[in-house]
C-alpha positions in Angstrom: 115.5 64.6 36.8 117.5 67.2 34.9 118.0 70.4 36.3 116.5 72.8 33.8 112.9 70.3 34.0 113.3 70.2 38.2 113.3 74.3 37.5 111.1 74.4 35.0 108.3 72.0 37.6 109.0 74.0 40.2 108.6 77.4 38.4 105.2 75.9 37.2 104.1 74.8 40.7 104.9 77.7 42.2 102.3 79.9 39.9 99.7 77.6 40.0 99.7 77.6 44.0 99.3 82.1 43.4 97.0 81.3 40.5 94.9 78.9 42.4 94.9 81.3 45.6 93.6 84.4 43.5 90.7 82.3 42.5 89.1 82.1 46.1 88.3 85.7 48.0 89.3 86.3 51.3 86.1 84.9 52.8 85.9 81.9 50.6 89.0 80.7 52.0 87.6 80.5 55.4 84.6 79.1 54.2 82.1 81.9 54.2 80.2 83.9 51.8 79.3 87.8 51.9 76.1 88.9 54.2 73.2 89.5 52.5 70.6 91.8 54.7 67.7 93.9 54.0 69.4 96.1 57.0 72.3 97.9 56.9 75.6 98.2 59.5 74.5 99.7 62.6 77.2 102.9 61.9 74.7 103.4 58.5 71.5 103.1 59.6 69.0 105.2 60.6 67.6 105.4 64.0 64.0 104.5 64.9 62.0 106.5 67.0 59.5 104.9 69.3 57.6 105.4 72.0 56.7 102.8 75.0 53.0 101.9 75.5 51.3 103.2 78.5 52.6 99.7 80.6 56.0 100.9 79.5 56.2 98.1 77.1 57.9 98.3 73.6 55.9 96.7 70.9 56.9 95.5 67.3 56.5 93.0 64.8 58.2 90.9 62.8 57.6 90.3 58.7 59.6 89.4 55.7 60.0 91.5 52.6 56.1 89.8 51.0 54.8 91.4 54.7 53.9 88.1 55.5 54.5 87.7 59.4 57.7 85.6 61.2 56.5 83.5 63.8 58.5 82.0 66.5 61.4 84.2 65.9 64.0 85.3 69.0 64.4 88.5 69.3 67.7 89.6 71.1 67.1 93.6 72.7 70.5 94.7 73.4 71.9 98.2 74.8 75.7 99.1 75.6 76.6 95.1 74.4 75.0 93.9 77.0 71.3 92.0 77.0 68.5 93.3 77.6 65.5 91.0 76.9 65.0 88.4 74.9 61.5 87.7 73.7 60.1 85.1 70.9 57.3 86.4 68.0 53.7 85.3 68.5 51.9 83.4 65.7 51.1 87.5 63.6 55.2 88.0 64.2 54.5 90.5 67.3 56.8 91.1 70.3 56.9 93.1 73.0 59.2 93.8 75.6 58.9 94.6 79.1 61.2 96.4 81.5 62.9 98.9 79.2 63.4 102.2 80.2 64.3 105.3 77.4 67.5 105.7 75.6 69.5 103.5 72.5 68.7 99.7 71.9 69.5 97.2 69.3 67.0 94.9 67.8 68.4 91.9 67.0 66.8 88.9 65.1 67.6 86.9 62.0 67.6 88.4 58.7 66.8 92.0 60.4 69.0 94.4 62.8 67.6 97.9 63.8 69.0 101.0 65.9 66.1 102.3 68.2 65.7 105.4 70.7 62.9 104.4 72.9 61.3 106.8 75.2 58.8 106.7 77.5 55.2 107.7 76.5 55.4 110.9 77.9 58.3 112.3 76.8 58.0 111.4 73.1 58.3 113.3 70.4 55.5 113.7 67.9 57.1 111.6 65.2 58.0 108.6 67.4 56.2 105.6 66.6 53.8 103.3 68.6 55.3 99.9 67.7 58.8 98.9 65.9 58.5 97.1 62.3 61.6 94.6 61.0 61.2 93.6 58.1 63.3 90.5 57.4 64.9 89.4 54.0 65.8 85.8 54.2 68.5 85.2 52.8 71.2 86.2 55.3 74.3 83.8 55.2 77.3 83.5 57.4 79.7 81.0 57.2 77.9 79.0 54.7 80.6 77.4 51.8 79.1 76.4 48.6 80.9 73.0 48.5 79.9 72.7 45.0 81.7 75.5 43.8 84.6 74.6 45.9 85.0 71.0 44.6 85.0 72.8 40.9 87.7 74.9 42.0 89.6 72.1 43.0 88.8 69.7 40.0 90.0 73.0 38.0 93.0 73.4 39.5 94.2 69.6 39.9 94.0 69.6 36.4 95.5 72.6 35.1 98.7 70.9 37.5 98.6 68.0 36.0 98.3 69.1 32.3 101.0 71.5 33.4 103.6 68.9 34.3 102.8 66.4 31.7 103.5 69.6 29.3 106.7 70.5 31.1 107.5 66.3 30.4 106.4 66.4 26.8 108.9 69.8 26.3 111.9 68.4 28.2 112.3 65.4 26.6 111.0 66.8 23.2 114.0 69.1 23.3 116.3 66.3 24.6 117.5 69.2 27.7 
């Protein structure tokens, strides 16, 4: 190959391999797609009051956004990073938890995340509630690649090289350089 064409190829590879790196975010390179919650971060979100039932039990439910109740869903209760409880919905998308005593927890479960201060039924505030309600979304997503759009990408970008080279080809030898 001519040096001027070896140049020119090289030029050309080396701005399709930026070009093609620009069209993929940071998460689609890895393979995973933004999160999509009806909840908010933890550091946003407002804290729930509730109280404990008279057995000392905290009590919720699960639904999604159509109120329609999530059976047989785990539900992590965490405080400090550490476990708490972990409990499974009932056939209406209840829980309850047994054991806890007052301060911050984290209710975890799929689609839903909430920050609550539970205290004990005496020493609750008026406004604290008698059971915790998550309301789930659906359509949370980690790590999840559409391999559709990927291939696309690819198909895209395998071609634009090509076409690139056999252009750089068609120039060189049109020119006779």
């Amino acid at each position: 190959m001519k040096p001027r064409l070896v140049h020119r190829t090289a030029t050309l590879l080396a701005m399709l391999g930026i070009g093609c790196t620009s069209w993929l975010s940071p998460l689609q390179a890895i393979g995973a797609e933004s999160v999509t919650s009806s909840t908010r971060p933890l550091s946003q979100s407002t804290i729930l009051d509730t109280r404990l039932d008279r057995a000392g039990r905290l009590l919720g439910q699960v639904v999604d956004a159509e109120g329609r109740p999530q059976a047989d869903l785990p539900i992590n209760v965490l405080r400090g990073g550490r476990t708490l409880a972990q409990v499974v919905t009932d056939s209406e998308g209840r829980f309850h938890v047994d054991g806890l005593s007052g301060g911050l927890i984290i209710i975890d479960t799929k689609g839903a995340t909430a920050l609550a201060r539970v205290w004990t039924n005496e020493a609750a505030p008026p406004s604290a509630t008698p059971a915790l309600l998550l309301v789930t979304d659906g359509t949370l997503a980690r790590g999840q690649l559409d391999l559709n759009n990927a291939y696309r990408w690819s198909v895209i970008g395998a071609g634009a090289l090509i076409g690139g080279v056999v252009y750089l080809v068609a120039t060189a030898d049109a020119s006779g350089s």
